[in-house]
RODRENDO-281576 format. One record per residue (C-alpha): x, z, y negated; residue in one letter. Coordinates in steps of 0.2 Angstrom, whole numbers, padded with zeros to 4 digits, always signed. Layout:
! residues N
XZYa
...
END
This chain:
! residues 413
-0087+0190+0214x
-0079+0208+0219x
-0060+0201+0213x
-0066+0197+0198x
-0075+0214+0193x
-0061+0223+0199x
-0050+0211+0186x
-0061+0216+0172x
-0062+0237+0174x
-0042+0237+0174x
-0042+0233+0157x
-0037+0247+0145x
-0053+0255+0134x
-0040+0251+0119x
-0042+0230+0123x
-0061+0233+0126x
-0063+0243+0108x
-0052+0225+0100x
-0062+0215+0108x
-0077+0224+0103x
-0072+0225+0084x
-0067+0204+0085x
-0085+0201+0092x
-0090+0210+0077x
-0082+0202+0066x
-0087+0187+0074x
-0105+0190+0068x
-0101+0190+0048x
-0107+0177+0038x
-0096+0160+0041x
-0086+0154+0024x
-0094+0140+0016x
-0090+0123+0024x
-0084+0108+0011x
-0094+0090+0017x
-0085+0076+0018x
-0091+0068+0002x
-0083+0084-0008x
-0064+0084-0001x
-0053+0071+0007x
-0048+0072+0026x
-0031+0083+0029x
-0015+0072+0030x
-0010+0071+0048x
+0006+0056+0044x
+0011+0049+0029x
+0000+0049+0016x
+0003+0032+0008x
+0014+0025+0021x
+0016+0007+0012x
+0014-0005-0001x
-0005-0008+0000x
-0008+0009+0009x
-0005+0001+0029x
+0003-0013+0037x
-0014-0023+0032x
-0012-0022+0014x
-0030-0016+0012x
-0027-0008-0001x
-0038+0007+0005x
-0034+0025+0006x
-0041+0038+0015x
-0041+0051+0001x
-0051+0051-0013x
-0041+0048-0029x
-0042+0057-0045x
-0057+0062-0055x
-0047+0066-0070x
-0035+0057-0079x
-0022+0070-0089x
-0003+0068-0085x
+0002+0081-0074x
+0020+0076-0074x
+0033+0062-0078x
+0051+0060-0069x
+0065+0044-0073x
+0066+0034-0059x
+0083+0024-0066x
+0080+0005-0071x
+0064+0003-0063x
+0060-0016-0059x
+0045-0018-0045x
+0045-0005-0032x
+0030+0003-0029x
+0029+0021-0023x
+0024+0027-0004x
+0019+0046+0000x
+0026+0056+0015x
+0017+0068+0025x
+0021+0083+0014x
+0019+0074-0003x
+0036+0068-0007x
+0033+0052-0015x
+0048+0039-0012x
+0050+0024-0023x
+0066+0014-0030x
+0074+0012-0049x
+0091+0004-0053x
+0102+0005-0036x
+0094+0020-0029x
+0080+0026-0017x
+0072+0042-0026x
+0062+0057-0017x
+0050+0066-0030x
+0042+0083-0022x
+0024+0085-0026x
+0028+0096-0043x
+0040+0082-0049x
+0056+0086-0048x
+0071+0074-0037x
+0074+0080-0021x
+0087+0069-0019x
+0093+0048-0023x
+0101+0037-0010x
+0111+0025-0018x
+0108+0010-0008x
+0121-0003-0015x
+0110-0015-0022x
+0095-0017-0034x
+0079-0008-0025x
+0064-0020-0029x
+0058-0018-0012x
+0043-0005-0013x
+0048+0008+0002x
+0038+0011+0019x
+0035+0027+0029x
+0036+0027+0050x
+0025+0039+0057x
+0042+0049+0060x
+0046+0051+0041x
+0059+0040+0042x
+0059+0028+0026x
+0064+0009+0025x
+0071+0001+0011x
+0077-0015+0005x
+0090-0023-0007x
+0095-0036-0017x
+0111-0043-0020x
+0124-0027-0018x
+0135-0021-0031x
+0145-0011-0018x
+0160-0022-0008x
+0152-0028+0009x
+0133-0027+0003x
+0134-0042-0007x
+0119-0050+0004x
+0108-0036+0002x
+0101-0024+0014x
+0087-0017+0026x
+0092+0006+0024x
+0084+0018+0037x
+0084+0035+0029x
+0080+0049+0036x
+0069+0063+0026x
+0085+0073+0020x
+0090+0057+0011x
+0104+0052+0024x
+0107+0036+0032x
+0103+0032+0050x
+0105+0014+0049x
+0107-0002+0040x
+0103-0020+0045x
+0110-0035+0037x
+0097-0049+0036x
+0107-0064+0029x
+0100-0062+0011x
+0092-0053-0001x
+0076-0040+0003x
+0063-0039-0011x
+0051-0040+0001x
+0043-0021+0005x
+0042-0021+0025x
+0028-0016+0034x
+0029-0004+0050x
+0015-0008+0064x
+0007+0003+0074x
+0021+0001+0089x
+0034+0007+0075x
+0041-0010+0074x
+0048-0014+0054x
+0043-0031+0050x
+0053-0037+0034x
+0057-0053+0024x
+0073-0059+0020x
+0075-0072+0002x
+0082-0085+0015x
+0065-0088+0022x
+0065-0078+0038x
+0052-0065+0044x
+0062-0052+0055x
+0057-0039+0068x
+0066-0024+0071x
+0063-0009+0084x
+0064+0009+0077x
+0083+0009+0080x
+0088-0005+0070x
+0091-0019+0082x
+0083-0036+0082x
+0069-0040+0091x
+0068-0058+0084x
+0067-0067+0067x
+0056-0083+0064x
+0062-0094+0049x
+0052-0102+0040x
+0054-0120+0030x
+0053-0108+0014x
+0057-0097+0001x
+0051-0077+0004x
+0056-0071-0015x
+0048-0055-0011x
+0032-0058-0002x
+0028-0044+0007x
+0021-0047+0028x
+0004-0039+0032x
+0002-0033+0052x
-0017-0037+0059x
-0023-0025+0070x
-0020-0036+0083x
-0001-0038+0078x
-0002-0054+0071x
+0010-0054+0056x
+0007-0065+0042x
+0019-0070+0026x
+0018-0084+0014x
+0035-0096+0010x
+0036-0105-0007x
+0047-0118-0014x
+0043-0128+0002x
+0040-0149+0004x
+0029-0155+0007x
+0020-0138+0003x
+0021-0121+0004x
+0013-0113+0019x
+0004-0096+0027x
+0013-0092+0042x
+0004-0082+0060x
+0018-0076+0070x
+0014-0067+0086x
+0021-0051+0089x
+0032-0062+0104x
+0037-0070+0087x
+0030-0085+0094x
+0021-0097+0081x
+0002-0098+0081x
-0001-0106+0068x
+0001-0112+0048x
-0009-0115+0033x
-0005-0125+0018x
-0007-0121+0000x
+0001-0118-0017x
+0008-0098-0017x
+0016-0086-0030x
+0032-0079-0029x
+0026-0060-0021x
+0010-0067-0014x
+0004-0055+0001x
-0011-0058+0015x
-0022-0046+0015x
-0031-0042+0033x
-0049-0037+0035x
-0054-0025+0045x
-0066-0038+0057x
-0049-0049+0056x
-0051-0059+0041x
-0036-0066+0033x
-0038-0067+0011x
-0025-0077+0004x
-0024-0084-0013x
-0020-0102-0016x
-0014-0114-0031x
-0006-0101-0039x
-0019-0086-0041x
-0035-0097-0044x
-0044-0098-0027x
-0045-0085-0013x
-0047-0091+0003x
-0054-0080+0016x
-0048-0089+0035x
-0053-0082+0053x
-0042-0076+0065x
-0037-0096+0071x
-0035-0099+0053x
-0049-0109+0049x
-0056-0107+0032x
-0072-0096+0031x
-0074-0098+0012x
-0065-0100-0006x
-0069-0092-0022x
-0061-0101-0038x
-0059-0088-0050x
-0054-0101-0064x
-0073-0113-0061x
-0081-0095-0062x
-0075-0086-0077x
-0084-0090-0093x
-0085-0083-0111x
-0100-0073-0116x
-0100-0084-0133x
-0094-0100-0122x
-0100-0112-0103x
-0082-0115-0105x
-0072-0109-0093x
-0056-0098-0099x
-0041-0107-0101x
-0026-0108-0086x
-0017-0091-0085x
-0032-0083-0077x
-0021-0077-0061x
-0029-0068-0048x
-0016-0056-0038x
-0019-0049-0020x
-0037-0041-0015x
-0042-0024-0008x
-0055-0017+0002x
-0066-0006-0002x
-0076+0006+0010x
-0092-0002+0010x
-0083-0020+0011x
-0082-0027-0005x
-0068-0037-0008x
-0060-0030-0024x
-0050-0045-0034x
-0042-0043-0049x
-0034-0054-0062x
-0017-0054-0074x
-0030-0057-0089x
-0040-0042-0089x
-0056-0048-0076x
-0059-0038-0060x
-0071-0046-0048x
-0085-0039-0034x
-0085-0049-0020x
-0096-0047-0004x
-0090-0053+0013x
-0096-0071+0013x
-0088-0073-0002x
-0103-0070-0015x
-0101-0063-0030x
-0107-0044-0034x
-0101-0041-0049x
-0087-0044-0062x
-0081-0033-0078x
-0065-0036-0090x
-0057-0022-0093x
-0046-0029-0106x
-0027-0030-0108x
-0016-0035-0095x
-0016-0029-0077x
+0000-0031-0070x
-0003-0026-0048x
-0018-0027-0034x
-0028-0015-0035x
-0031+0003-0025x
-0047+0009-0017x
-0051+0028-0016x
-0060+0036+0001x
-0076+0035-0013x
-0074+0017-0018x
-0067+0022-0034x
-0056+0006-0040x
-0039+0010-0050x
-0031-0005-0059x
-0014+0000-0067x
-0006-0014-0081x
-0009-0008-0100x
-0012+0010-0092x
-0022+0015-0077x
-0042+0012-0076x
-0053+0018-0063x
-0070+0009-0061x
-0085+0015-0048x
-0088+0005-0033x
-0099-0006-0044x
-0088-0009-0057x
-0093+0002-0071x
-0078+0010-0079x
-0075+0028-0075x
-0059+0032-0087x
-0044+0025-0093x
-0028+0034-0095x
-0008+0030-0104x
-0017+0017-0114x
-0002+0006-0121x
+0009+0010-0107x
+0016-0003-0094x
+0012+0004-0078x
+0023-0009-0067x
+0016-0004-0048x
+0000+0001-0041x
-0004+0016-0041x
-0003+0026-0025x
-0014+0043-0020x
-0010+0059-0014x
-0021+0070-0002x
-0024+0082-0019x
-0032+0068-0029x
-0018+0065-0039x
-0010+0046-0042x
+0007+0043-0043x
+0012+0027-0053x
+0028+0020-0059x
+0027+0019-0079x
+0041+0010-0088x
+0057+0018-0078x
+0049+0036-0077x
+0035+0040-0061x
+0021+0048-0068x
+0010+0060-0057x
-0009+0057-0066x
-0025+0068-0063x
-0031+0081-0051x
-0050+0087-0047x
-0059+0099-0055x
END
């Protein structure tokens, strides 16, 4: 007790006064707090690291998305085909056109392209390092005629390449462990460590024309091959690489699993008109045929073939969130009920995204956001193709691809 007495009288009066005048200070009235419900967490990684926002393809972003709908700006992205955007940490939104990864800052303008050698239709993905993966089709460029998996760093330089046999139009996916799954056209699913080398490839009796691989949270990763016989099948590869198991159905080119968060896996079947929703061993929990359940107001009859549904999302509170290419977005609960269904008109070309409020944005004849109920908030670039999902930034803005320009749309108040 003495020591420490004798500790605190040798220090200066001038570091008593400071401290004195901090413990004042210290007593003013706090700075209001925002809640929660106002404002959207900080960004501590990337901020949409993936197609479909994580290696589950939920869907689902932590940040609330935009509560208006103006243009705040619009960049060319070259000839734009069907990579969606992914958001770094510091809002640098990465996303392919014609041959070339672009880097977008936050106000819009190019940081820099990397011309990768081939058509980019793979959407990029973001490691927790910043380090961006990217595929390719078919090169243009002497000794990249099979296309390509790029590692770039941040800067926009080149830290590695990885030939998988064939094309990538598949976007990869980056699992917790930092391990890049990816899909090559030749039917093969392929694990690679952060430095590029193989860990294993599995290959499928299939086609993989750009069907992304989703990463459950207990590493399973699952993919879907078409063009098979007898049929095309849902693969569960262990993270070993190791088969677990398979599920038949019909898919569509681009066809992605989505995982729920209690494990879940929903996959459509027979070509957009039934969502199946299977356990963790792959047995079927329940179906929901879009085509049996749609009907005119003026007509029992149900619409006519061409009602395609394309992959869900999550919402917060667990509603499963389907949409379809003729215009119908569906509510669905987690046994597979129906909630609610709206038509929002026109075609809708993408899955859609989830905001950290539920708020639903569906981009195809422009972007529409709909409340967690399915009432529609606003619509925005009516007549416009928007191509890709949309992807959102920690401000509340939404980035999208529309046409071959990326179009930065609304803000909060």
């Amino acid at each position: 007790m003495r020591k420490r007495f004798l500790i605190a009288v040798s220090v200066p009066l001038s570091v008593l006064a400071a401290m004195l005048l901090v413990a004042c200070a210290d007593n003013s009235v706090p700075a209001p707090r925002s809640s929660s419900t106002e404002s959207s967490p900080p960004a501590t990684g990337p901020i949409w690291p993936m197609l479909g926002g994580n290696p589950q393809r939920t869907g689902e972003s932590p940040f609330r998305g935009p509560d208006e709908h103006g243009v705040l700006w619009s960049v060319g992205v070259g000839d734009h085909e069907f990579s969606s955007p992914a958001i770094g940490a510091d809002g640098t939104v990465y996303v392919g056109g014609g041959n070339k990864l672009y880097a977008v800052d936050a106000e819009g303008a190019i940081k820099w392209t990397f011309r990768a050698g081939g058509a980019v239709w793979s959407s990029p993905a973001i490691a927790a390092d910043g380090t961006i993966y990217v595929g390719t089709n078919r090169g243009d460029t002497p000794g990249h005629t099979r296309g390509r998996l790029f590692a770039v760093r941040p800067n926009g330089t080149q830290k590695w390449e990885f030939d998988p046999g064939d094309w990538v139009q598949s976007s990869p996916a980056v699992a917790s462990d930092g391990t890049i799954y990816v899909c090559s056209s030749d039917g093969r699913l392929h694990a690679l460590d952060p430095d590029g080398r193989s860990k294993w490839a599995y290959e499928s009796r299939g086609n993989l024309w750009g069907s992304p691989p989703a990463v459950g949270l207990d590493d399973t990763v699952y993919f879907v091959a078409t063009f098979m016989r007898p049929g095309d099948r849902l693969y569960a590869v262990a993270r070993s690489g190791k088969l677990r198991w398979e599920f038949a159905g019909k898919w569509s080119m681009g066809d992605t699993p989505v995982i729920g968060p209690d494990g879940t896996i929903y996959v459509l079947d027979d070509y957009g008109q039934v969502l199946h929703a299977l356990d963790s061993r792959g047995v079927e929990k329940w179906t929901f045929a879009f085509a049996r359940q749609v009907t005119d107001a003026s007509s029992p009859q149900p619409r006519p073939p061409g009602h395609v549904a394309l992959s869900p999302a999550i919402s917060p509170d667990g509603t499963i969130c389907v949409v379809c290419t003729d215009g119908r977005v569906y509510g669905l609960t987690a046994d597979g009920s129906q909630q609610w269904q709206v038509d929002v008109g026109g075609h809708i070309g993408s899955s859609p995204v989830i905001g950290a409020d539920g708020t639903i944005f569906i981009s195809g004849d422009g972007v529409t956001a709909l409340g967690p109920d399915g009432t529609r908030r606003w619509t925005t670039l009516n007549g416009n193709s928007v191509s890709t999902a949309p992807a959102i930034g920690a401000d509340g803005t939404a980035v999208c691809v529309v046409g071959d320009t990326l179009t930065a749309i609304g803000g909060r108040p």
